[in-house]
N, C-alpha and C positions, 0 to 999 in steps of 0.2 A: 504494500500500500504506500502511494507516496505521497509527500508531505500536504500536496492540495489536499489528496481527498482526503487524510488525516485532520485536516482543517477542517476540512466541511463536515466532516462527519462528525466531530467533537458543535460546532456550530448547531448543527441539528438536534444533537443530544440536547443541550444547553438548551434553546428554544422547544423541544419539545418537552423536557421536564419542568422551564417555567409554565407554560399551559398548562399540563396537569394540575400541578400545583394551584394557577390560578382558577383551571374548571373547579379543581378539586373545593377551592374553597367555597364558591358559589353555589355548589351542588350537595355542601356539607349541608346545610339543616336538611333535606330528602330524610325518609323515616328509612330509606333504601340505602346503605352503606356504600353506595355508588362513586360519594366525592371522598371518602376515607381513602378509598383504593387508587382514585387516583392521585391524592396526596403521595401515597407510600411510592407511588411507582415514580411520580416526580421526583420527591429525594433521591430517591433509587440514582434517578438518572441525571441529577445534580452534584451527587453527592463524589464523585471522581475527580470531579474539577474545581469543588469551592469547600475549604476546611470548615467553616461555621457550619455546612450543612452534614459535614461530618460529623461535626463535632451534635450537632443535632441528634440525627441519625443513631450514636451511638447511646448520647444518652436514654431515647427512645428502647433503645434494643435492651440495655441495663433497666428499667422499669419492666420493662415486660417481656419477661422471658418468654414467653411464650409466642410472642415474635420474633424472638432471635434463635428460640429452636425451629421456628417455620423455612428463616431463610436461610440456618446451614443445612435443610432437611433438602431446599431445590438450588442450594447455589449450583450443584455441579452440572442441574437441566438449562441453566439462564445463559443470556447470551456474553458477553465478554465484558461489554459494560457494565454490568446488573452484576455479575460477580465479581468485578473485579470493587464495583460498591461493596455489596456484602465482607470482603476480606479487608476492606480499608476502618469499616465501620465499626467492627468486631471489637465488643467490650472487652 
């Protein structure tokens, strides 16, 4: 992969986990767990490239273990970006 589309592709991640993030908040009051998910999956996809949302992310995962055993349960199904969150974020 070269360095453009390494660009581009970091750029897209970036822009598509701010969206999440911001559907996700709009969508939060739903009775439907809808904008939850896509909060997580924003960090998710923010979380490689900006420490405060690590630093988020992680503390999220030390409250509730039960999120953090969910995502060392599929880090090794997720795509490169998503795991390579997961292993940065690790309490």
């Amino acid at each position: 992969m070269g360095p453009l589309t390494a660009s581009l592709l970091t750029l897209l991640h970036k822009v598509t986990g701010s969206a999440l993030v911001i559907f996700g908040l709009v969508l939060f009051p739903l009775p439907i767990p809808v904008g939850l998910i896509m909060i997580a999956l924003g960090l998710l996809l923010l979380a490689p490239y900006f420490k405060p949302v690590q630093n988020v992310v992680r503390k999220l995962r030390c409250r509730f273990t039960s999120v953090d055993s969910s995502l060392r349960k599929i880090k090794r199904r997720c795509p490169p970006v998503i795991r390579s969150a997961i292993e940065k974020t690790a309490p």
